[in-house]
C-alpha positions in Angstrom: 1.3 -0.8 9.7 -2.0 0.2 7.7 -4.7 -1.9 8.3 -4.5 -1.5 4.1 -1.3 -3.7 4.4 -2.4 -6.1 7.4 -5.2 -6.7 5.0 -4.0 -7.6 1.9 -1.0 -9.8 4.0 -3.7 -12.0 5.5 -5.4 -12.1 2.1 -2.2 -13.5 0.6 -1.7 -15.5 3.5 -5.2 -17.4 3.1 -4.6 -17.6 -0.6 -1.0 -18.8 -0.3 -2.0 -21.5 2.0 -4.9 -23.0 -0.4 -3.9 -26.3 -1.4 -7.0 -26.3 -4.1 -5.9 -23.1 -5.3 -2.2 -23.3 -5.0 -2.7 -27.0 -7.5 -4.3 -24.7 -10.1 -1.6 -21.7 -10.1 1.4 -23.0 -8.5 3.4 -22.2 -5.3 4.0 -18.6 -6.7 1.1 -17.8 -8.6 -0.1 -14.7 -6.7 1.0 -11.2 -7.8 1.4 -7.9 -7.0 1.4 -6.6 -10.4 1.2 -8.5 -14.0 4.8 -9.7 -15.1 5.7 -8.8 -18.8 6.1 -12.6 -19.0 4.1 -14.4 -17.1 3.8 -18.1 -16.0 -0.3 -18.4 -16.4 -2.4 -19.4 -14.6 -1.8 -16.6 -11.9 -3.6 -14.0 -9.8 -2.7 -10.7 -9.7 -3.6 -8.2 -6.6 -4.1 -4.9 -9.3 -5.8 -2.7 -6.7 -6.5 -1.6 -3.4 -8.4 1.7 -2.3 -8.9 2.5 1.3 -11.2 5.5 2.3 -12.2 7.0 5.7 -14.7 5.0 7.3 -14.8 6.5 10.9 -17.7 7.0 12.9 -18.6 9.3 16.1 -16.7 6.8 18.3 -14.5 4.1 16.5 -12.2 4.7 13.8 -12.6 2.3 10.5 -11.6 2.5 7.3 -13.8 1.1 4.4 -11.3 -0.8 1.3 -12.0 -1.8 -2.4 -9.9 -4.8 -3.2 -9.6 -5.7 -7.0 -8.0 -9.4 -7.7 -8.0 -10.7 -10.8 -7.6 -14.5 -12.2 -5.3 -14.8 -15.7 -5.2 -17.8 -17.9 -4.1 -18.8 -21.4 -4.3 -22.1 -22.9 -7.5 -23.1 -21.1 -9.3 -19.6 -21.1 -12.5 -18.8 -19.5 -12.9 -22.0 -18.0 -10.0 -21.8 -16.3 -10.4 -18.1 -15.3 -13.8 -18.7 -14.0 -12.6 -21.8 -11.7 -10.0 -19.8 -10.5 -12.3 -16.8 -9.1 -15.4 -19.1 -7.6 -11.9 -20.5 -5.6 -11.5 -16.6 -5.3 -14.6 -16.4 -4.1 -14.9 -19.4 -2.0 -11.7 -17.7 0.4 -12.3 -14.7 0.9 -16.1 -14.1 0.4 -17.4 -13.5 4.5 -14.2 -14.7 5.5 -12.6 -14.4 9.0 -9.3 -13.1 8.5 -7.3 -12.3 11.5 -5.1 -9.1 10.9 -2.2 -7.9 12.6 -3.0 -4.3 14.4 -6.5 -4.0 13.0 -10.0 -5.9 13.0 -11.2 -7.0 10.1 -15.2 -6.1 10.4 -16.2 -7.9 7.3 -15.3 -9.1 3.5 -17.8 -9.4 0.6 -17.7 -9.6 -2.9 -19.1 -7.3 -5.1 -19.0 -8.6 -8.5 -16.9 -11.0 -10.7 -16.6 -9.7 -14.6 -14.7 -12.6 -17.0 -13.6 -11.2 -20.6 -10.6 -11.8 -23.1 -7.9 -9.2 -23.6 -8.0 -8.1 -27.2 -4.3 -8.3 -28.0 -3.5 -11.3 -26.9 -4.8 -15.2 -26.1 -5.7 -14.3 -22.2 -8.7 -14.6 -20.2 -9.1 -12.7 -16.9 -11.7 -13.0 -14.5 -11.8 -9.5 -12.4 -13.5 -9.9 -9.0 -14.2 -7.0 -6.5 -14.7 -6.8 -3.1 -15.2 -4.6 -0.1 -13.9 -5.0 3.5 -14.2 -2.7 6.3 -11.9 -2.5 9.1 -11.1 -0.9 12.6 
């Protein structure tokens, strides 16, 4: 296993087992992808890029995690309380991951904005972990 995949299983893992979170989006709010119909609020895991982050002596690789935070009927509100939760988790957390180390996990940014075509908000949040 990729410490890619160990990563983004013990992010699901902590985000799965969020009681605050899990009240605003429901047992199986968290995606891989965005559904052609789907039950809002959710979050959506839309993309992961891992890079090369070796040095002289350890190996590490360096990841860009994007997650974003959909909602419909109560907009940006809603969207915006879902990624401080987001952020809340995951920002500095202490994840343990299976066959890798997790060396750290910030956040980079959080940009909120309505789709054009349609009624939804999304709140997109980025962040960078490094593991070994």
């Amino acid at each position: 296993m990729s410490a890619a995949n160990a990563l983004m299983q013990a992010i699901h893992a902590r985000l799965a087992d969020d009681v605050a979170l899990t009240a605003i989006i429901g047992a199986d709010g968290i995606h891989d992808r965005l559904l052609d119909r789907p039950r809002l609020p959710c979050i959506v895991i839309s993309e992961l890029r891992s890079e090369d982050f070796s040095t002289a002596t350890e190996t590490g690789e360096e990841h860009f995690l994007t997650l974003e935070a959909w909602s419909a009927e109560q907009g940006q509100r809603q969207a915006q309380e879902i990624a401080g939760r987001l952020r809340a988790l995951l920002h500095d957390a202490d994840l343990a991951l299976v066959g890798a180390t997790l060396v750290n996990l910030q956040h980079r940014t959080t940009r909120a904005r309505r789709e054009p075509k349609s009624r939804r908000h999304v709140a997109e949040l980025r962040f960078r972990a490094v593991t070994e």
